[in-house]
C-alpha positions as CSV (number, residue, x, y, z in Angstrom):
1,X,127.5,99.3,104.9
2,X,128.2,98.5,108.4
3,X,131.7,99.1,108.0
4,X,131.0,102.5,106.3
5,X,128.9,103.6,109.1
6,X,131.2,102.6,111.9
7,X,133.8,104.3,110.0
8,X,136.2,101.2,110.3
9,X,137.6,98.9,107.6
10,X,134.9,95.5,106.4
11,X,137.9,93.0,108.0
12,X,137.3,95.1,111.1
13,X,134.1,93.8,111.1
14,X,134.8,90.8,109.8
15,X,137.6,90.0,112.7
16,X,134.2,90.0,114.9
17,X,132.1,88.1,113.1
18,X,132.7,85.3,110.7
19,X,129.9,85.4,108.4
20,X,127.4,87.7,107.1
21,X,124.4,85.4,109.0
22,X,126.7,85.9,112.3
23,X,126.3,89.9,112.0
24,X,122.2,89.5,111.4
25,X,121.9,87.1,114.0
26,X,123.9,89.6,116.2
27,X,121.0,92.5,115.2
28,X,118.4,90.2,115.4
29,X,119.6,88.5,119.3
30,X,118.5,91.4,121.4
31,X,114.3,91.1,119.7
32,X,114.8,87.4,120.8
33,X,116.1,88.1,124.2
34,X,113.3,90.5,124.4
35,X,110.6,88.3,123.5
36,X,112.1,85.5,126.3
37,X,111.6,88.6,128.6
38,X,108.1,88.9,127.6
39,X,107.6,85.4,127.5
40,X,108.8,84.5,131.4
41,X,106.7,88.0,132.8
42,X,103.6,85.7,131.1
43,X,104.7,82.7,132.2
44,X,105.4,83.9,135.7
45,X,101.2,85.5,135.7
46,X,99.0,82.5,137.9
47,X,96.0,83.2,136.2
48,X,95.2,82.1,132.3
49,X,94.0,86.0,131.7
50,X,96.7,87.4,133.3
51,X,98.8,85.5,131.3
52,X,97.1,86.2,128.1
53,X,97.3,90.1,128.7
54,X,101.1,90.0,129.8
55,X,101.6,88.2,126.2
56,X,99.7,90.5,124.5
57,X,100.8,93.6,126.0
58,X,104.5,92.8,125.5
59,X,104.4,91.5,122.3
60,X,102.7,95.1,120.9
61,X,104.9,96.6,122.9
62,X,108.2,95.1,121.4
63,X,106.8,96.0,117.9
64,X,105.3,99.3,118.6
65,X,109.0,100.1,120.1
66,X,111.0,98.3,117.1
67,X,108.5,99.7,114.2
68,X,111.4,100.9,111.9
69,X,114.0,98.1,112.8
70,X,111.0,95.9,111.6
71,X,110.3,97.4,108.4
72,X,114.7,96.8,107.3
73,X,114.7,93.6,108.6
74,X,111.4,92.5,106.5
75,X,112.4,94.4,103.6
76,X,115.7,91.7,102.8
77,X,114.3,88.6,101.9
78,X,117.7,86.7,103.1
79,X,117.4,87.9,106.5
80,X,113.6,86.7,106.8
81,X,114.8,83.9,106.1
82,X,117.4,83.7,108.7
83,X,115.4,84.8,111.6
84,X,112.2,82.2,110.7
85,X,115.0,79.5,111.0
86,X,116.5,80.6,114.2
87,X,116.1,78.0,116.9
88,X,115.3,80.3,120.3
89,X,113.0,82.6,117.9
90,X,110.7,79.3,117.5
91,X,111.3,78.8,120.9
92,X,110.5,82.1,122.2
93,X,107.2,82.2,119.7
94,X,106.0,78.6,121.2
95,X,106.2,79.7,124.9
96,X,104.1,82.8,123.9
97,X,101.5,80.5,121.7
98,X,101.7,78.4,125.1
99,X,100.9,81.6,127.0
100,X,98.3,83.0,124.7
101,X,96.4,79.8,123.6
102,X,97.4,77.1,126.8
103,X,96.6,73.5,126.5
104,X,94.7,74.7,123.0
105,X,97.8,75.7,121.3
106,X,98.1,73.0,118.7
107,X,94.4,73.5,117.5
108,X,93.8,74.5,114.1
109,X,92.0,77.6,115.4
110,X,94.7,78.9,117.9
111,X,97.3,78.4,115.0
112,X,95.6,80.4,112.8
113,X,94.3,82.9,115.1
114,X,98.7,83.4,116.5
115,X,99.7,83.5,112.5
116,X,96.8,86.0,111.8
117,X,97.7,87.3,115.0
118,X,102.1,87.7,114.1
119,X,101.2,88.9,110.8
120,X,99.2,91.7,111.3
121,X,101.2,93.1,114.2
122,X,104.6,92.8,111.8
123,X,102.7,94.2,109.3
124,X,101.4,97.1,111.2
125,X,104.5,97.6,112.5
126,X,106.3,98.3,109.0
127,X,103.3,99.7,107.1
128,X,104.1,102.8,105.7
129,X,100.3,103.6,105.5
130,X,100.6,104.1,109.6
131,X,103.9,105.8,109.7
132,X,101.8,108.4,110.8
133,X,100.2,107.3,113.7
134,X,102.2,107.9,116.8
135,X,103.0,105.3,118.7
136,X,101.0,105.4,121.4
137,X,98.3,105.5,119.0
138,X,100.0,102.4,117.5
139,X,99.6,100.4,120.4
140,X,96.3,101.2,121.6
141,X,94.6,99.7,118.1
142,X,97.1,97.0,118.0
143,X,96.3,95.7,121.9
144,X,92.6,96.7,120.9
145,X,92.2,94.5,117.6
146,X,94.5,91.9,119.0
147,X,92.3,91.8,122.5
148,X,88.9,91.4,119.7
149,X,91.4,88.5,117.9
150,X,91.8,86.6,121.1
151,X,88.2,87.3,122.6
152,X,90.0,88.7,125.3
153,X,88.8,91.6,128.1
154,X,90.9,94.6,128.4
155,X,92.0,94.8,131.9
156,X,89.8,97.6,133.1
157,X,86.3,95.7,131.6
């Protein structure tokens, strides 16, 4: 399919990549790189709040942006897969548990609350029941239910 779209031959692709996994890994690297980004602008906050609403913030606004690349991705069952066993995605998702949660992050109630918390954002993201929501509207209830998740203020409170 990627072939076909890029109008070139598969062993055009395949003289870039190796493997199947190397392509989705290559889709997948910039959401990564991305989440790092958002990670180090919540790491780089010297306050606990500060660092919470930088995590938040960033994280809605990485899925708000990626909504449809979201839904193809979760849709193949093989590519799930392949991106809950990359290494810098766990990475990535512990520094942002670390910004969210701090010393608390390996408590039964902060793992919940960031798996509650992942889940319903993905799932928001590629629900088809709020393809109609723009996505400005999108992030607003996402930052507002995730804020109420967290026990957190918004900024302006």
């Amino acid at each position: 399919m990627i072939a076909d779209e890029l109008g070139v031959t598969k062993a055009a692709v395949y003289h870039q990549f190796a493997t199947k996994e190397e392509i989705a890994l290559a889709v997948v690297q910039p959401a990564i790189d991305a989440l790092a980004a958002v990670a180090d602008a919540a790491e780089a906050q010297s306050s606990r709040a500060a660092r919470r609403e930088a995590a938040v913030t960033g994280v809605v606004a990485l899925m708000v942006g990626n909504r449809e690349r979201a839904s193809v991705l979760s849709g193949d069952p093989a590519m799930a897969t392949l991106i809950r066993a990359h290494p810098d995605l766990a990475t990535q998702a512990r520094r942002l548990k670390a910004a969210l949660f701090g010393s608390a992050v390996d408590e039964p109630e902060a793992r919940v609350t960031a798996t509650l918390l992942a889940g319903g954002m993905a799932t928001a993201g590629r629900d088809p029941s709020l393809a109609d929501l723009t996505d400005e509207d999108l992030r607003t209830h996402l930052l507002t239910l995730a804020r109420r998740l967290l026990r957190m203020r918004a900024p302006h409170d």
